[in-house]
C-alpha distance (Angstrom), angle and dihedral (degrees) to the residues before:
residue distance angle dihedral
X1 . . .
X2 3.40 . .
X3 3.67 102.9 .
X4 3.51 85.4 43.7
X5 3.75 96.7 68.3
X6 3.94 87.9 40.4
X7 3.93 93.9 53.1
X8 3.80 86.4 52.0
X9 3.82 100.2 40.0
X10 3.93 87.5 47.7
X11 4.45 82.4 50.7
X12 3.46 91.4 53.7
X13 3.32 101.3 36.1
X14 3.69 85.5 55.7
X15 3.76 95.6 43.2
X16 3.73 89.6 58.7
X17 4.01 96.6 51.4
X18 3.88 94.1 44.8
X19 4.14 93.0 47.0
X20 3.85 88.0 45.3
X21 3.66 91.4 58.4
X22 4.12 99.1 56.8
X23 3.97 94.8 86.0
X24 3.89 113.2 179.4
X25 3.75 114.4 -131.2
X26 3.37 123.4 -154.5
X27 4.48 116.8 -94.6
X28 3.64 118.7 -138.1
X29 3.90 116.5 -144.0
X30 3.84 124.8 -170.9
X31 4.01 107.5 -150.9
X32 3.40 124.2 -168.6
X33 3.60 121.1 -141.9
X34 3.54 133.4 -159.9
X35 3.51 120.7 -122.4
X36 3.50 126.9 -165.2
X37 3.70 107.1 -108.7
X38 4.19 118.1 -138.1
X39 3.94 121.1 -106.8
X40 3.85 106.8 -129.3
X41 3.90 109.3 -130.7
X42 3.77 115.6 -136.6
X43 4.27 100.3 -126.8
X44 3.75 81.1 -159.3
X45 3.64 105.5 53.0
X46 4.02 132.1 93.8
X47 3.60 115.9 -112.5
X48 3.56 124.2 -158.0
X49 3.76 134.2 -171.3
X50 3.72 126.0 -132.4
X51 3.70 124.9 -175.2
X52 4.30 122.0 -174.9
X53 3.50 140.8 161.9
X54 4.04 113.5 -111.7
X55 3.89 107.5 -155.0
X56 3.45 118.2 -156.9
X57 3.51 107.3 41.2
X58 4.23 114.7 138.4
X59 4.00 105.5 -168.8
X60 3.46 135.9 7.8
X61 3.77 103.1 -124.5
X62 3.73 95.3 47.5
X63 3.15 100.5 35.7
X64 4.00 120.0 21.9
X65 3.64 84.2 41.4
X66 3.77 97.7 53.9
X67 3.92 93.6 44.8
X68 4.21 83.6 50.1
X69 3.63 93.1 52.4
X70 3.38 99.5 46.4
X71 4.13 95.5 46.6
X72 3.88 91.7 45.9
X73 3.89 88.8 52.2
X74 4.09 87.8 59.1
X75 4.12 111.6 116.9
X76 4.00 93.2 -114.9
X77 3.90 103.0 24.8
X78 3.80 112.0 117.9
X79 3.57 103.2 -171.6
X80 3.88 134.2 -7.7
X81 3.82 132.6 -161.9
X82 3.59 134.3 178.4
X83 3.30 121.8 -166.9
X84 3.90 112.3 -168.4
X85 3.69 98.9 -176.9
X86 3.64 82.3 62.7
X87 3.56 101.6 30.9
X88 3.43 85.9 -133.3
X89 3.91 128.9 125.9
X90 4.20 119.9 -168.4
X91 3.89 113.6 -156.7
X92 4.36 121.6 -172.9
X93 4.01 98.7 -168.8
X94 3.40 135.9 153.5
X95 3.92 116.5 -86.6
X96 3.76 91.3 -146.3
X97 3.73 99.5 61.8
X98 3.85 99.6 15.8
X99 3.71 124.3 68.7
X100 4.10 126.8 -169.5
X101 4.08 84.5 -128.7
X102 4.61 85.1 54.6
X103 3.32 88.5 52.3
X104 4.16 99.8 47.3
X105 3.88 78.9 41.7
X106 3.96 95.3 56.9
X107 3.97 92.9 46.3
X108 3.45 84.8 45.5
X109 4.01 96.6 53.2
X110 3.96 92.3 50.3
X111 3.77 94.0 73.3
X112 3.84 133.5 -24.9
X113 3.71 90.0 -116.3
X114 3.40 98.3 68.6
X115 4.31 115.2 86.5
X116 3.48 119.8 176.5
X117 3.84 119.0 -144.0
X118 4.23 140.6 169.5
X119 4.15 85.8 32.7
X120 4.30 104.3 177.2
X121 3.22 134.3 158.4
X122 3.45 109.3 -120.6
X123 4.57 129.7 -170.5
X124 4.14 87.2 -130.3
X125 3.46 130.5 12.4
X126 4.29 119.3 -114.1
X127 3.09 126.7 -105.9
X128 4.35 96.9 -156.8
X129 3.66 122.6 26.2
């Protein structure tokens, strides 16, 4: 019995010295983010505003916000805003690489549901419908 307990004191005793000696040290990891890169403005081009009403749209962070995104990320848009308590979205783009017809095509492609109607081009955008 006595070499029993001394076998399994000596185990232990040994387990305890070998787990002691596994330290973790801290890892390093490089991540690379994304960043959003900057549209360059042409300073020589004509910008035109465009304001329409976008039917079909159910929330305003699904849904306005998608439409928004999508718009703004257009080679030649300026600035976009939707507006879904007005159902109304106001675009400044360039005429030479934006068309009203792109931009009722882009709302279009985000969902079926959403139909644009009463597109104009307007000198300032409105501030109430």
């Amino acid at each position: 019995m006595k070499t029993i307990k001394s076998i399994l004191s000596l185990f232990v005793i040994a387990t305890i010295f070998f787990s002691c000696k596994n330290t973790n040290k801290a890892e390093i990891k490089t991540i690379e983010v994304a960043t959003e890169t900057v549209k360059e403005l042409d300073p020589n081009a004509t910008y035109a505003k465009a304001e329409f009403t976008i039917n079909g749209m159910t929330c305003a962070i699904g849904c306005a916000a998608t439409i928004e995104k999508k718009i703004a990320k257009m080679d030649g848009v300026k600035t976009a805003k939707v507006d879904f308590d007005k159902k109304l979205a106001m675009v400044e783009y360039n005429e030479a690489k934006v068309t009203p017809n792109l931009l009722e095509e882009t709302v279009t492609k985000v969902a079926d549901i959403y139909k644009v109607a009463d597109m104009k081009t307007v000198d300032a955008f409105s501030n109430t419908k």
